[in-house]
PLY file of the C-alpha trace (Angstrom):
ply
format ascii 1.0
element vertex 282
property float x
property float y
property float z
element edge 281
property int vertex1
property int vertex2
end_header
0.00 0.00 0.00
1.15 3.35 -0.73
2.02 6.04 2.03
-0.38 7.93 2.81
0.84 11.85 3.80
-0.93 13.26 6.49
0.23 17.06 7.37
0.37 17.81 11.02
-1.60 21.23 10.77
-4.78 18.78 10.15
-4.06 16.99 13.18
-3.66 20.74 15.16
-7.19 21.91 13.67
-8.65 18.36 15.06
-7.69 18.44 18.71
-8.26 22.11 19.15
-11.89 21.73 18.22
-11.99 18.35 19.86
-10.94 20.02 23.48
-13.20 23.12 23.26
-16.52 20.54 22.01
-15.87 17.99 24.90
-15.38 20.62 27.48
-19.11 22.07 26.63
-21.04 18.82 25.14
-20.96 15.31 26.52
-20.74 11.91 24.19
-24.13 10.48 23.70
-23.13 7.25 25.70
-22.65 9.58 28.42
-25.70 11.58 28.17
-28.05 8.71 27.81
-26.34 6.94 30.87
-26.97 9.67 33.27
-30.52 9.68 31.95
-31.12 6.23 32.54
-29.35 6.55 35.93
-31.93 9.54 36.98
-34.86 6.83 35.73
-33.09 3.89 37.92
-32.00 5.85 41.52
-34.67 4.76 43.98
-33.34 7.43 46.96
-35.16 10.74 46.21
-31.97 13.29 47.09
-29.79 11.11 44.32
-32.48 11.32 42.47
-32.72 14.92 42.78
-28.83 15.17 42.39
-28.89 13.79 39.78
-31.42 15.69 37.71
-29.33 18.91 38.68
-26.21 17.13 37.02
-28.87 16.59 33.92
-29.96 20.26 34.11
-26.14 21.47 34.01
-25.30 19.30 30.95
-28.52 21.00 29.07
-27.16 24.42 30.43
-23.55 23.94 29.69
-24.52 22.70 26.04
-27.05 25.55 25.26
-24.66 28.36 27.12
-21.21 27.29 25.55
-19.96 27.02 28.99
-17.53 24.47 30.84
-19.20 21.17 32.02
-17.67 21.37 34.59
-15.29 24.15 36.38
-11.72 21.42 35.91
-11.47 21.48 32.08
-8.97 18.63 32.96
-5.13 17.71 31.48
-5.75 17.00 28.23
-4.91 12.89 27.67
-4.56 11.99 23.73
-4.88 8.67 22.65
-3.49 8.06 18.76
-3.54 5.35 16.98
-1.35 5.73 13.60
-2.05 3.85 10.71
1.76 2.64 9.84
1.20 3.55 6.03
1.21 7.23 6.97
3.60 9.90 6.75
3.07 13.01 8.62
4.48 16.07 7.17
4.75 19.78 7.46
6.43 19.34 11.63
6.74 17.88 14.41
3.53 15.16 15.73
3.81 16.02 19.26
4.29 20.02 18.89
1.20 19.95 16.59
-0.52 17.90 19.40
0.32 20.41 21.93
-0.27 23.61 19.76
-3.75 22.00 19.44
-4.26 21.61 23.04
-3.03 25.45 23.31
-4.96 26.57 20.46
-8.48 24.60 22.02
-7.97 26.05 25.65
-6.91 29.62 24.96
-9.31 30.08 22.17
-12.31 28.08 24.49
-11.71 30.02 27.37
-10.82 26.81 29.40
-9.34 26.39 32.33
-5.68 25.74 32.45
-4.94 23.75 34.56
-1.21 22.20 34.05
2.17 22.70 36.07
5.32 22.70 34.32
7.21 21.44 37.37
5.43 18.73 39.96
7.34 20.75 42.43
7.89 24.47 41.25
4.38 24.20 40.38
4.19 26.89 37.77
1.66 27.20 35.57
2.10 26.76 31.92
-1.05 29.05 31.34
-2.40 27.07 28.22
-2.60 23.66 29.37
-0.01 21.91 27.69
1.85 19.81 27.51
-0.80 16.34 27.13
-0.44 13.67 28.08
0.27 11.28 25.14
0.03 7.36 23.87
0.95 6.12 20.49
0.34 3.34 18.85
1.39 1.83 15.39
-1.67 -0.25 13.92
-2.50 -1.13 10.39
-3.56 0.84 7.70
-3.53 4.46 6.73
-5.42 6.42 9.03
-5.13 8.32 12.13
-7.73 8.06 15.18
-7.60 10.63 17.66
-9.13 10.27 21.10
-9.37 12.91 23.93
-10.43 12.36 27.27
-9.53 15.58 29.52
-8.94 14.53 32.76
-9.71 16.34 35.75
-8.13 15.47 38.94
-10.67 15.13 41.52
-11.47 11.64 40.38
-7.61 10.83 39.05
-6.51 11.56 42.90
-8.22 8.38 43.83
-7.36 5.98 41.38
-5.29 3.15 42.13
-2.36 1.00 41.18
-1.59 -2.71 43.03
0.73 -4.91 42.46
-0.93 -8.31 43.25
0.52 -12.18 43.69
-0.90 -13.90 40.73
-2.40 -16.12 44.15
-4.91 -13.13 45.17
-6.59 -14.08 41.83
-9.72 -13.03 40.58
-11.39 -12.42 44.03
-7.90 -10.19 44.87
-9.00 -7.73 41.30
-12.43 -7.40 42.96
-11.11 -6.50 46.37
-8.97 -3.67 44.76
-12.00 -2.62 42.62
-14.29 -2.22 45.60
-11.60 -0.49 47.59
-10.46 1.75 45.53
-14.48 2.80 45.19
-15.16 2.96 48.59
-11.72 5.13 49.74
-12.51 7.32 47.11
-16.71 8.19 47.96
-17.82 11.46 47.34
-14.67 12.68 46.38
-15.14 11.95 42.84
-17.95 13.12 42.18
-20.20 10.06 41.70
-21.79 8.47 39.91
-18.74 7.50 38.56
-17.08 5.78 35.41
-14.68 3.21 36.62
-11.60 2.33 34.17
-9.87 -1.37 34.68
-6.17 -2.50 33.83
-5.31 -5.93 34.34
-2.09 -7.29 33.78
0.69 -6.29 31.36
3.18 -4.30 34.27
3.30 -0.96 36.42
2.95 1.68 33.37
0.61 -1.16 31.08
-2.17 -1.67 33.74
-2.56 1.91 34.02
-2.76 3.03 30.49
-5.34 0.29 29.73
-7.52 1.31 32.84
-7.37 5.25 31.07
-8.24 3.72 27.74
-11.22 2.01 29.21
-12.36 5.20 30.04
-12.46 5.94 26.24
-15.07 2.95 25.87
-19.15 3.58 25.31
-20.88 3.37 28.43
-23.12 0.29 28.05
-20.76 -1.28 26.02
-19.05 -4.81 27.57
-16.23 -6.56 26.90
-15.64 -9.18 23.89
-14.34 -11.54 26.74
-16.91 -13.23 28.41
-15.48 -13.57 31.72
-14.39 -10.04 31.85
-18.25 -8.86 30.79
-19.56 -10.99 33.62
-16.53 -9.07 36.31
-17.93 -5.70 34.50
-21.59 -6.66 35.50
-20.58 -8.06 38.28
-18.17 -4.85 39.48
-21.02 -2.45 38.97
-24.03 -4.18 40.67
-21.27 -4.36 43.78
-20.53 -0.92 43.40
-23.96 0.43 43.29
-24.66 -1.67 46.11
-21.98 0.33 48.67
-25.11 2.83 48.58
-22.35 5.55 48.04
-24.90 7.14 45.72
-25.33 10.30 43.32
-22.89 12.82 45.24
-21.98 10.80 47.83
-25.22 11.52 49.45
-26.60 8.07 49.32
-28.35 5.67 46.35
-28.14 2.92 44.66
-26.17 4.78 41.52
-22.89 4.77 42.20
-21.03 3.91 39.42
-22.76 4.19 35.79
-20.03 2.09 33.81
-17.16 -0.36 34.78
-14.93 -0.92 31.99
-12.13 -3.33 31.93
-9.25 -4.03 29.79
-6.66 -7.05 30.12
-3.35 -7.79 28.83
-0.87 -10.34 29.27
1.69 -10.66 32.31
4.25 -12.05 33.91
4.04 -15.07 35.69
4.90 -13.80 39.07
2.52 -10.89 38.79
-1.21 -9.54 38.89
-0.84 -5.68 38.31
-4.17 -4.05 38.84
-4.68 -0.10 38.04
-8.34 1.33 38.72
-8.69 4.37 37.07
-11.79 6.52 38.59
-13.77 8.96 36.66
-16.33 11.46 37.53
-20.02 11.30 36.04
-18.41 14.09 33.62
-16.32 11.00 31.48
-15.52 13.51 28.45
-13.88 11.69 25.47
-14.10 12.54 22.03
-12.79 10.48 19.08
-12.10 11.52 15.31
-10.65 9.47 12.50
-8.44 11.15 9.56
0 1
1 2
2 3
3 4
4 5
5 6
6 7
7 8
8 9
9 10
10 11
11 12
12 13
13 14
14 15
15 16
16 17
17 18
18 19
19 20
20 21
21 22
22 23
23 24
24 25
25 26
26 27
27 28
28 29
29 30
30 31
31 32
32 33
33 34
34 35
35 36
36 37
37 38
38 39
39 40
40 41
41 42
42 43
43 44
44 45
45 46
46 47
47 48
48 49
49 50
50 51
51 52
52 53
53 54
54 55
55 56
56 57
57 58
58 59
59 60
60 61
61 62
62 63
63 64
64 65
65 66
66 67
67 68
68 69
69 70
70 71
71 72
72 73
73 74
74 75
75 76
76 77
77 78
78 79
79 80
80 81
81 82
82 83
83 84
84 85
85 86
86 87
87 88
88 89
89 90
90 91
91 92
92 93
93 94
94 95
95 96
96 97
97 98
98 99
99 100
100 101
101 102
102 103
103 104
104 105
105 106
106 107
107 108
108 109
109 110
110 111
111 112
112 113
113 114
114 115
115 116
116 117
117 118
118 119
119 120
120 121
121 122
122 123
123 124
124 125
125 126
126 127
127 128
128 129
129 130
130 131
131 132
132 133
133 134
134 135
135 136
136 137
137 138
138 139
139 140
140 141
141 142
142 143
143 144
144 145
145 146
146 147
147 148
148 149
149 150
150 151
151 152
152 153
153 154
154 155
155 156
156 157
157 158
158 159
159 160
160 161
161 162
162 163
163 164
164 165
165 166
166 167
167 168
168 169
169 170
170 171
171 172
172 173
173 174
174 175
175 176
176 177
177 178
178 179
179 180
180 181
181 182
182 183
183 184
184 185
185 186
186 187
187 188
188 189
189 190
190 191
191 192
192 193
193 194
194 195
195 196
196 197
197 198
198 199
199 200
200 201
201 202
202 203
203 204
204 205
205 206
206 207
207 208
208 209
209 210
210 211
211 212
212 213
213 214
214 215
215 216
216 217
217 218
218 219
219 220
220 221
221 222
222 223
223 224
224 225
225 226
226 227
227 228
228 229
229 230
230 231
231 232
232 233
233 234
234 235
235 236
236 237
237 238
238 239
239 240
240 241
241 242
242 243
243 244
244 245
245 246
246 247
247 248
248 249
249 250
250 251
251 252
252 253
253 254
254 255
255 256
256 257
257 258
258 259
259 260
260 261
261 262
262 263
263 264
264 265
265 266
266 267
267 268
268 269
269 270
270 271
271 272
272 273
273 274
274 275
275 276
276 277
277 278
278 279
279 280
280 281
């Protein structure tokens, strides 16, 4: 197959719009899920929680203005088609003018240090955070998922014995849930990384993120831990806001990948009911 050329400035245009219509508009799979949640709540003030977290979404899509106040670090999933060529600069500039571009020119909030210590702020949220991956063919698929970081503060990473098994994952599933309560902002969408190693387990539990809500695994013992994760969750009765309910958790998404022998990494990755991702093929 031919190489396909792909100039850089393309991929700038795409994120920058990409950032500012996430920020103000939800996915569908999002949108109907917090629907069906307000239909499915039985307590009457997570019920009425959660039609105020309805009524903002309406608001911030009709007003143009932030979901919600953390406009997130901007995470940017690519996967590149290995017949293409990019031309005309450099990938991860154009990523990052893109990101600038989409927050300065959206009016978002900017939210990124350059130092973890210095803790100066860049004032146009850059730089992303960035994954790559080679696949076949000759296209590009871009996927954004700003991150905000009351729900990232209480995900998790363990590094089980391959004895703690499958009952060990659900352990660190339901802990992770209950340490982290109200403070992110339930209901929330919970991301799963099973094996691969420290770094792997926690990339696939942010790409989980990326997945429709309602949709399941291919796997069918990783579907039933999905089902199986959520009706526990909902069950903790941390509810819509923390404030009690039987909606906890609208989505539990799980990815796996192979390990090594004498390991069982496990990353939970918690998201607010605000799970913004966007996706766009070039």
């Amino acid at each position: 197959m031919a190489v396909r050329e792909v100039d850089v400035n393309l991929i700038t245009e795409n994120i920058s719009r990409m950032c500012i219509e996430i920020n103000h508009s939800l996915s569908d799979d999002m949108k109907n899920a917090i629907c069906d949640a307000c239909e499915k709540e039985s307590s009457a003030l997570g019920k009425k929680v959660l039609n105020v977290l309805k009524e903002n979404l309406d608001v911030a899509e009709s007003e143009m203005i932030p979901i919600c106040q953390d406009t997130g670090m901007a995470v940017i999933f690519l996967e590149i088609g290995q017949d293409v060529h990019f031309t005309g600069g450099n990938l991860t500039d154009a990523i990052n003018e893109g990101v600038r571009r989409g927050y300065n020119e959206g009016y978002l909030r900017k939210s990124v240090v350059k130092d973890p210590l210095i803790r100066e702020n860049t004032k146009d949220n850059t730089p992303a955070v960035i994954h790559e991956e080679i696949v076949p063919g000759d296209k590009v698929k871009i996927s954004i998922a700003p991150k905000g970081f009351g729900s990232e503060n209480m995900s998790s990473v363990y590094m089980l014995k391959p004895a703690f098994g499958i009952e060990g994952v659900k352990d660190a599933i339901i802990k992770t849930v209950k340490d982290a309560g109200p403070n992110a902002c339930p209901p929330m969408v919970i991301g799963v990384g099973i094996g691969g190693d420290f770094e792997k387990c926690a990339i696939l539990a942010k790409k989980a993120l990326l997945r429709k809500t309602g949709e399941h695994s291919p796997i069918g013992y990783v579907k039933e831990l999905e089902e199986e994760m959520l009706d526990k969750i909902n069950g903790t009765g941390i509810g819509p806001g923390g404030l009690g309910g039987n909606i906890t958790a609208l989505a539990v998404n799980i990815e796996t990948y192979p390990t090594h022998i004498a390991g069982l990494p496990v990353a939970v990755n918690i998201c607010c009911h605000v799970n913004r991702h966007i996706s766009t093929v070039l």
